[in-house]
MARVO-827609 format. One record per atom (N, C-alpha, C): residue in three letters; x, y, z. Coordinates in steps of 0.02 Angstrom, whole numbers, plus 50000, padded with zeros to 5 digits. Each point is the difference from the previous one (the first is absolute). Layout:
N
ALAXYZ
...
This chain:
78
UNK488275313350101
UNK500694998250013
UNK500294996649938
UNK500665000849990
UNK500314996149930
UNK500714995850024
UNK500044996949984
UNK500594994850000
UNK500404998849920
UNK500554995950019
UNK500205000149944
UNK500434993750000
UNK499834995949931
UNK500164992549988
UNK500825000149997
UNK500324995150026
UNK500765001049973
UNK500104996649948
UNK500714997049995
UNK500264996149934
UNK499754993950016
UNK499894997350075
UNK499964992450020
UNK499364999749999
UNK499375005750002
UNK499394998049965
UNK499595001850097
UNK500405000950063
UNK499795002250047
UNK499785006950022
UNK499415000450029
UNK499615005850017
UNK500305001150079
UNK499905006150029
UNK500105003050074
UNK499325002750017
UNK499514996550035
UNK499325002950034
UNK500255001750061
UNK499525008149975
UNK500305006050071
UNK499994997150050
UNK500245001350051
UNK499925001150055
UNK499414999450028
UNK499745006450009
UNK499155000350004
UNK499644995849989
UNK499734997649929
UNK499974992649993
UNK499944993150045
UNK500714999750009
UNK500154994050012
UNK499915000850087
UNK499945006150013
UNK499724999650077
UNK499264999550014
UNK499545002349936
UNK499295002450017
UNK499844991149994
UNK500484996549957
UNK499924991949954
UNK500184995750067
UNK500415003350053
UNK500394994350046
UNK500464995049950
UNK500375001549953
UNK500364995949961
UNK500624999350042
UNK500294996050004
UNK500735000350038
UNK500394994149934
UNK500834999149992
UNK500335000749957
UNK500084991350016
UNK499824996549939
UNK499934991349995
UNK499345001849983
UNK499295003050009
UNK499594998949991
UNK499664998049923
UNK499644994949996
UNK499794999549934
UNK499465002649953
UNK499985002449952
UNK499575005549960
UNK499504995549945
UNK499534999049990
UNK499704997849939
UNK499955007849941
UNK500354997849943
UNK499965005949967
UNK499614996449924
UNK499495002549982
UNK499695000449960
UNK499735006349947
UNK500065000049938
UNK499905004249969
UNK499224998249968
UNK499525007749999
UNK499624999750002
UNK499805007949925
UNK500044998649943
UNK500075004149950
UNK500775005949987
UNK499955002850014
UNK500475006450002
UNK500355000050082
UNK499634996850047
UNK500175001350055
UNK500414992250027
UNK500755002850061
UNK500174992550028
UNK499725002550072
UNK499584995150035
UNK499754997650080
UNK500694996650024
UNK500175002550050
UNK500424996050067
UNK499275000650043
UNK499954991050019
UNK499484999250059
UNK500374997450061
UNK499685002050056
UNK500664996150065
UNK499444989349989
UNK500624997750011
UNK499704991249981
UNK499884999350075
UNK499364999050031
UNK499774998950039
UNK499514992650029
UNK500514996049955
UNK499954992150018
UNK500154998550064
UNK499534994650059
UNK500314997850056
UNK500664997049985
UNK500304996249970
UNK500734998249985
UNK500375004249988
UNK499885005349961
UNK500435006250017
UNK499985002450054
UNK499585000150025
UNK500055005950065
UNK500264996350061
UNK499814993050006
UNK500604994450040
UNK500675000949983
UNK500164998649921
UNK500635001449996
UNK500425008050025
UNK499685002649984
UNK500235007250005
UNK500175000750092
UNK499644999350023
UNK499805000450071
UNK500554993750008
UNK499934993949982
UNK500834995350030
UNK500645001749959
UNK500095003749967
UNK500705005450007
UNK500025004750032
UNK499615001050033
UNK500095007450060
UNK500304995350050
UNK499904994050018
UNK500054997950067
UNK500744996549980
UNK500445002450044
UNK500874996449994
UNK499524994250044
UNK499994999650052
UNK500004991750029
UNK499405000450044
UNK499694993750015
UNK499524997850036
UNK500255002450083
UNK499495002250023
UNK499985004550059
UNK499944993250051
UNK499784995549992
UNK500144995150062
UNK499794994649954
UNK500324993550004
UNK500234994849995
UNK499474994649974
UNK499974996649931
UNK499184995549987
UNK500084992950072
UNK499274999750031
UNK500114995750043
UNK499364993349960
UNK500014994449989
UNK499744995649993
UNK499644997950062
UNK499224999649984
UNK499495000950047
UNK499834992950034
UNK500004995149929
UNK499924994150026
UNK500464994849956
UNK500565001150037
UNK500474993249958
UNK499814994149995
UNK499674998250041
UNK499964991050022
UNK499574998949915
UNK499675006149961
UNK499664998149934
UNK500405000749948
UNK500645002150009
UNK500315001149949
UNK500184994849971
UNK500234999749932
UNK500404991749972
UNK500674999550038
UNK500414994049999
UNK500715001050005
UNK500445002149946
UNK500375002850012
UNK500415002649952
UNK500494993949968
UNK500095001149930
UNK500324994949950
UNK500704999550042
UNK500074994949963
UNK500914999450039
UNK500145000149934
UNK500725004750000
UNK500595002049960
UNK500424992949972
């Protein structure tokens, strides 16, 4: 397969690709060059993949409940 660099220095990975990769569009790439050749690796850090995964989610599906208040501190006064 061939691609082709523009003026702004951005590549387009096929299609194909990016489905066999599961890449979806925000995702982050480690790109390293390795002689003659450039590697796109998918970054497969737990903090990435938290982050990635808490931009999928618009909002919390039910509500944070505090288990045991009576341990909590009091809150500062303003």
């Amino acid at each position: 397969m061939h691609t082709v660099v523009s003026s702004k220095g951005q590549v387009v990975i096929p299609l194909k690709i990016r489905e066999e990769m599961d890449l979806s569009p925000g995702e982050l790439l480690e790109v390293s060059l390795h002689g003659q050749s450039l590697i796109l690796s998918k970054n497969e850090s737990g903090l990435d993949q938290w982050l990635m995964a808490r931009k999928r989610r618009s909002a919390l599906k039910k509500p944070l409940v505090v288990d045991r208040p009576e341990e909590m501190p009091p809150a500062p006064k303003l």
